[in-house]
C-alpha positions as CSV (number, residue, x, y, z in Angstrom):
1,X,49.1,-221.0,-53.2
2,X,47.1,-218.6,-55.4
3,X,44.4,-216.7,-53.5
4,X,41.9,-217.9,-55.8
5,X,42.9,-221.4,-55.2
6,X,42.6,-221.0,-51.8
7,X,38.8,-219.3,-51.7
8,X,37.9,-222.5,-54.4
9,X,39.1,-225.0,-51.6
10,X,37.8,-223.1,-48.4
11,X,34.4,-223.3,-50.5
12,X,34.4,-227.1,-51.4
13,X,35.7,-227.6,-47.6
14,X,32.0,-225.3,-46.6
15,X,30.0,-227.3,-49.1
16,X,31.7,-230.6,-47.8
17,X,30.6,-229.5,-44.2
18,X,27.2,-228.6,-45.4
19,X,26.7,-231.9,-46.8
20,X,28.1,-233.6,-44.1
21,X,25.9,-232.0,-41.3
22,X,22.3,-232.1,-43.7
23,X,23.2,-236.1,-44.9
24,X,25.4,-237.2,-42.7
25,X,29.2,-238.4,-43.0
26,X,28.7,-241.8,-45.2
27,X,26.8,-239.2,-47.2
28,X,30.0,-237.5,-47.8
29,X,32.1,-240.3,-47.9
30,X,30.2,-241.7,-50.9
31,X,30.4,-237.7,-52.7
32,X,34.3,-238.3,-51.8
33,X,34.5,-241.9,-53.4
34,X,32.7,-240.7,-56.6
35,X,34.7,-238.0,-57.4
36,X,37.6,-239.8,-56.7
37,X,36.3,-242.5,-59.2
38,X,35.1,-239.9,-62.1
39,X,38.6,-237.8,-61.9
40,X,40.4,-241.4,-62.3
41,X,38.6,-242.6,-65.3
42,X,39.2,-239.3,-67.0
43,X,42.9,-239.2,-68.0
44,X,43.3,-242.2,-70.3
45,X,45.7,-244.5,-69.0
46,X,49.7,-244.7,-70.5
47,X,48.8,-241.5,-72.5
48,X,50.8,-238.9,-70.1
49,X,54.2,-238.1,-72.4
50,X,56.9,-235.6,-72.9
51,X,56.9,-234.1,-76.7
52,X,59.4,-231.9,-78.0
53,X,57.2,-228.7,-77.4
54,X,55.7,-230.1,-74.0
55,X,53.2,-232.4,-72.4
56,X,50.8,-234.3,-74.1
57,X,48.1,-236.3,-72.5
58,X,44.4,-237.6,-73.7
59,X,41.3,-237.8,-71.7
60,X,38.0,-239.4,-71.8
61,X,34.6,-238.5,-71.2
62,X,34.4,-235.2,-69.7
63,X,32.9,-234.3,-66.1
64,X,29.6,-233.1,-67.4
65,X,27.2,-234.7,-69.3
66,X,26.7,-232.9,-72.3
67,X,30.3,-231.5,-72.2
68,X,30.3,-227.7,-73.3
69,X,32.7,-225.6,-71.9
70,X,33.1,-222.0,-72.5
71,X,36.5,-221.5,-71.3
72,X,39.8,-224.0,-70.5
73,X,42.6,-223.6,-68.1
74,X,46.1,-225.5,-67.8
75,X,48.2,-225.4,-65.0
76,X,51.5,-227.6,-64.6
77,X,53.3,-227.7,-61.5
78,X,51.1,-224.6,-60.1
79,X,52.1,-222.8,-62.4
80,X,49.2,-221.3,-65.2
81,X,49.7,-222.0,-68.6
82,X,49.2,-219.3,-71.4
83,X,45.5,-219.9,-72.7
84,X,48.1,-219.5,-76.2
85,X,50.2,-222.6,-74.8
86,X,47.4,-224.9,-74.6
87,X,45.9,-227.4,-77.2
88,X,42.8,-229.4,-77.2
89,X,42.2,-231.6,-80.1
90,X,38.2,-231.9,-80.4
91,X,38.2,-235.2,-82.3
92,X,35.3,-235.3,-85.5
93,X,34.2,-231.8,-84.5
94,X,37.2,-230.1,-85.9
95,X,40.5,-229.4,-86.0
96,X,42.8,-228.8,-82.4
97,X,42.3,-225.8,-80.6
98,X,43.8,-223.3,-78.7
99,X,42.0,-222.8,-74.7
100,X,42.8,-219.6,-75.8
101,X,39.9,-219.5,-78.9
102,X,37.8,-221.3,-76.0
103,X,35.3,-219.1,-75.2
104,X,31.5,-218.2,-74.2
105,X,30.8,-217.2,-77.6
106,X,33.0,-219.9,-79.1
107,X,32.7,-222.7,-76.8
108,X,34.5,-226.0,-76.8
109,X,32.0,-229.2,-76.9
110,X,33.5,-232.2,-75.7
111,X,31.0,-235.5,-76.4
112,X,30.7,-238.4,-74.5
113,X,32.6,-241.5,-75.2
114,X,35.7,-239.5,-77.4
115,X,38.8,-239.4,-76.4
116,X,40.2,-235.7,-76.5
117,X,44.3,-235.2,-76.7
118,X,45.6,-232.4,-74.8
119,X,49.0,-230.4,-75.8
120,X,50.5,-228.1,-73.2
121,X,53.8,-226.1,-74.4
122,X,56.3,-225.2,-72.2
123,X,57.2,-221.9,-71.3
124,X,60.1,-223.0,-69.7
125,X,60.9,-227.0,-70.5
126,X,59.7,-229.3,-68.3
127,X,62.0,-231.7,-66.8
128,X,62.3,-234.9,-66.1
129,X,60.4,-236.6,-62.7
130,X,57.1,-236.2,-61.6
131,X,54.9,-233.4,-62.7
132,X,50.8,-232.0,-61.5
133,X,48.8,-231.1,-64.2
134,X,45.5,-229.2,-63.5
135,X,43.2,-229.2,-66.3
136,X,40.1,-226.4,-65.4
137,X,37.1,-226.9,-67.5
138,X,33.8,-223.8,-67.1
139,X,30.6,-224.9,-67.9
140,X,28.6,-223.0,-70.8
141,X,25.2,-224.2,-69.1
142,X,25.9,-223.7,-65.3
143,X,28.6,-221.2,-63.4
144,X,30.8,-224.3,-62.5
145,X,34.2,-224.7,-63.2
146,X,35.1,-228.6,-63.0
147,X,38.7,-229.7,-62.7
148,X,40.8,-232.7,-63.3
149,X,44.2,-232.9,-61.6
150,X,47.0,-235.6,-61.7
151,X,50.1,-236.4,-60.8
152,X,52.3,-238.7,-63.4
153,X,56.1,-239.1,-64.2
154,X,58.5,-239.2,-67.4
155,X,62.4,-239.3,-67.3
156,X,63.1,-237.6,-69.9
157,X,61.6,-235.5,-73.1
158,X,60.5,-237.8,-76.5
């Protein structure tokens, strides 16, 4: 485990704590449900497949409201993607985009309601069986980085 992954869940497990002791546990439990709930809705379901140059997957409605992001990461398997290895495709806004061209200057909008495909290219191919992406999305308006991580399975490549 990277050490930055580590401080980003010793800090939600402090805020989690926090919350628990100023509202009380069901207070929690309800933060816990509703994150659970947003992260599910997000990755559109049967969209997870193997392409020749990699994984593609869509997703819908983004974890913030008004949906700029100043900077994308990919991660599959724990392992970080290239910002050069990752696509998003914006939808009417334009034309698909490197997370590398993602940034504060150039930021990434992602509107409500549109359903964003995702391409991430292999460094390495990935085989078949199960595989964790971790899609890390950082807010232009607030110093928040959101994430959206899944599990999902193909057997082999398209």
């Amino acid at each position: 485990m990277e050490l930055r992954s580590f401080r980003t869940n010793l800090s939600l497990l402090r805020q989690g704590v926090v919350i628990g002791w100023a509202f009380g546990g069901r207070s929690l439990a309800g933060l816990v449900r509703t994150a659970e709930l947003l992260q599910s809705n997000m990755l559109e379901p049967g969209s997870f497949f193997a392409a020749p140059d990699g994984l593609r997957f869509q997703i819908r409605n983004p974890p913030l409201r008004v949906g700029a992001f100043r900077s994308l990461a990919a991660r599959v398997d724990g392992r970080t993607l290239p910002p050069d290895h990752a696509f998003i495709d914006v939808g009417c806004s334009g034309p698909e985009r490197s997370f590398a061209s993602v940034v504060a200057g150039a930021p990434v909008a992602l509107p409500m309601g549109i359903r964003h495909g995702l391409r991430l290219c292999a460094v390495t191919p990935f085989g078949p069986g199960e595989h964790t992406v971790r899609l890390e999305l950082r807010s232009v308006a607030i110093p928040l980085t959101s994430w959206l991580e899944f599990t999902e399975r193909f057997e082999r490549p398209a």
